[in-house]
C-alpha positions as CSV (number, residue, x, y, z in Angstrom):
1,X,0.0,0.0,0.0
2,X,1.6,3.4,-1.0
3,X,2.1,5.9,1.6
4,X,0.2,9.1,1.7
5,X,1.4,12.0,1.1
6,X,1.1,13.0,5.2
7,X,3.0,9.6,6.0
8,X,5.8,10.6,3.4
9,X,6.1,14.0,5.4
10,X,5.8,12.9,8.6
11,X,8.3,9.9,8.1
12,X,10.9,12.5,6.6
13,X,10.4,15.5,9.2
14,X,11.2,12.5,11.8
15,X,14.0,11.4,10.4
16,X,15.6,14.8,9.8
17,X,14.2,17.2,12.7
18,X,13.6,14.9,14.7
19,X,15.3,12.4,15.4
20,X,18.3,13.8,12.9
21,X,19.3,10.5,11.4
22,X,21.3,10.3,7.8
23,X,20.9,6.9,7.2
24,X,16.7,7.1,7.8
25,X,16.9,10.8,5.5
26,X,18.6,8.9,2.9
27,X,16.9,5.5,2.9
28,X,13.6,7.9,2.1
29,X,14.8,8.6,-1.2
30,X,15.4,7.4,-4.6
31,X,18.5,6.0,-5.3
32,X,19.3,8.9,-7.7
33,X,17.8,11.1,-5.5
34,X,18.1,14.4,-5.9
35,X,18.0,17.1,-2.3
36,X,18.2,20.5,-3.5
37,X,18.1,23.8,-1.4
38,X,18.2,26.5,-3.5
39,X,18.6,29.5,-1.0
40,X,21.8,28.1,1.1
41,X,24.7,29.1,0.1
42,X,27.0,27.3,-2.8
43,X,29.0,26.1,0.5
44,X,26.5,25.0,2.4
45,X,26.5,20.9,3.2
46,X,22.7,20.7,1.9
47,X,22.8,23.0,-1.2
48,X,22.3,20.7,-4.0
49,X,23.1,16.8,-2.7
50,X,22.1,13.8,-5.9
51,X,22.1,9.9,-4.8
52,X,21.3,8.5,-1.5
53,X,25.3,8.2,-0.5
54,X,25.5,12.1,-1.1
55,X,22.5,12.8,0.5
56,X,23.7,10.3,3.9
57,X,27.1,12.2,4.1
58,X,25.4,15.8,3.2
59,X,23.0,15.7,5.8
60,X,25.2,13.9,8.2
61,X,27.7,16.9,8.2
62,X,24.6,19.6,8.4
63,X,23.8,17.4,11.7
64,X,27.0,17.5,13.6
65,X,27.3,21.4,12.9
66,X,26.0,23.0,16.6
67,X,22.2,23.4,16.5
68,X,19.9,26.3,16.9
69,X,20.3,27.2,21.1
70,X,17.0,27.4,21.5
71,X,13.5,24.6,22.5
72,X,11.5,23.9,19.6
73,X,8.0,24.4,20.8
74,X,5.8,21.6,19.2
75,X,2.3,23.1,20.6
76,X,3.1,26.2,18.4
77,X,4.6,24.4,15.5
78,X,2.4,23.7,12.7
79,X,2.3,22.8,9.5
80,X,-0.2,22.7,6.1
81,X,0.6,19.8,3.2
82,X,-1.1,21.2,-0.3
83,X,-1.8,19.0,-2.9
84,X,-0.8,19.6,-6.5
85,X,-2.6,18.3,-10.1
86,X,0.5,15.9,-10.1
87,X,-0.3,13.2,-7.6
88,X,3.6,12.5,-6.8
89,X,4.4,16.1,-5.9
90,X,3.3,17.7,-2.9
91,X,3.9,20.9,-0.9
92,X,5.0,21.2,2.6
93,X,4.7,25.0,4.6
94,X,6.1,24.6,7.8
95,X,6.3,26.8,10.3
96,X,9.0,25.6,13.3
97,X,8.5,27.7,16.7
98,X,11.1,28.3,19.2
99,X,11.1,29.1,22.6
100,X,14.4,31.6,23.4
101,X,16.2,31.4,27.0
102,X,15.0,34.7,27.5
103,X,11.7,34.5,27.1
104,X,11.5,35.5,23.2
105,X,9.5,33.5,20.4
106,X,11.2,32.8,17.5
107,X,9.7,31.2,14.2
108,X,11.5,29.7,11.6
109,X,9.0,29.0,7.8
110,X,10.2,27.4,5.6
111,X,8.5,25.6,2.4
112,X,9.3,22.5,0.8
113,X,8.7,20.7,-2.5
114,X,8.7,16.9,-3.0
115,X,8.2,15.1,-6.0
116,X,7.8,11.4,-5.5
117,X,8.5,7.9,-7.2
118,X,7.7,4.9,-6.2
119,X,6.7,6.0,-3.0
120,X,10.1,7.2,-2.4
121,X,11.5,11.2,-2.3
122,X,12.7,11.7,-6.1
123,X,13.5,15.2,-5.5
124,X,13.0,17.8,-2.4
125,X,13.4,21.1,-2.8
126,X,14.0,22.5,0.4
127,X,13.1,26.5,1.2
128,X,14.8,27.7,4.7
129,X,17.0,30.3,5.8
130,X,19.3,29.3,8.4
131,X,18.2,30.8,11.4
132,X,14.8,31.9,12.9
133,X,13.4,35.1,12.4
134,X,12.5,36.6,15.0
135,X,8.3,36.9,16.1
136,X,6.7,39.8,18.2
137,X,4.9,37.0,20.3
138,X,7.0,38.5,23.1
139,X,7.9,36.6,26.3
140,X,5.6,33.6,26.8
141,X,2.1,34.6,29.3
């Protein structure tokens, strides 16, 4: 049975946000899978990565760089999946929240593209900057 388009989402945003695992990122794509991000920087590890081995080393040196110092806030994350006329490409708008030390919100959006095959990521094109912007939610009530 083929996975929906939700399960191929939520699968992938486990694997990378999550639980930040190369070896589960990769093994969601194609063989010749192509991970592209076209807003990073030429020098950035996830910029334009093509075949699973690529994509496992790629994502595996994005991982070990430090993370974000702040607590993702799940209750205000969210996220919307849009369907397109294609029924192997979908849409992803995520928006990550973050909860600062200080008491500041901070939301990261970002918007990706997948095109399926097989039931496997063919190619994701991945919108993000690199660091939260910063939200007037002030500090939490």
């Amino acid at each position: 049975m083929a996975l929906t388009h939700k399960e191929v989402f939520e699968r992938y945003m486990y694997a990378g946000a999550i639980t930040r695992n190369p070896d589960a990122i990769a093994a969601m794509f194609t063989e010749d899978g192509v991970y592209d991000s076209p807003l990073a920087p030429d020098d950035h590890p996830l910029r334009h990565l093509v075949g699973r081995d690529a994509i496992r080393a790629g994502t595996s040196v994005y991982h070990q760089q430090p993370t974000y110092q702040a607590t993702m806030n799940l209750e205000r994350s969210a996220y919307v999946l849009h369907d397109t006329a294609d029924p192997d490409v979908f849409i992803a708008e995520i928006d990550v929240a973050f909860d600062e030390a200080d008491g500041r919100r901070t939301t990261m959006s970002l918007l990706q593209i997948f095109r399926l095959r097989d039931g496997q990521i063919a190619k994701l094109r991945d919108y993000f900057s690199e660091l939260p912007s910063v939200v007037s939610d002030g500090p939490p009530s």
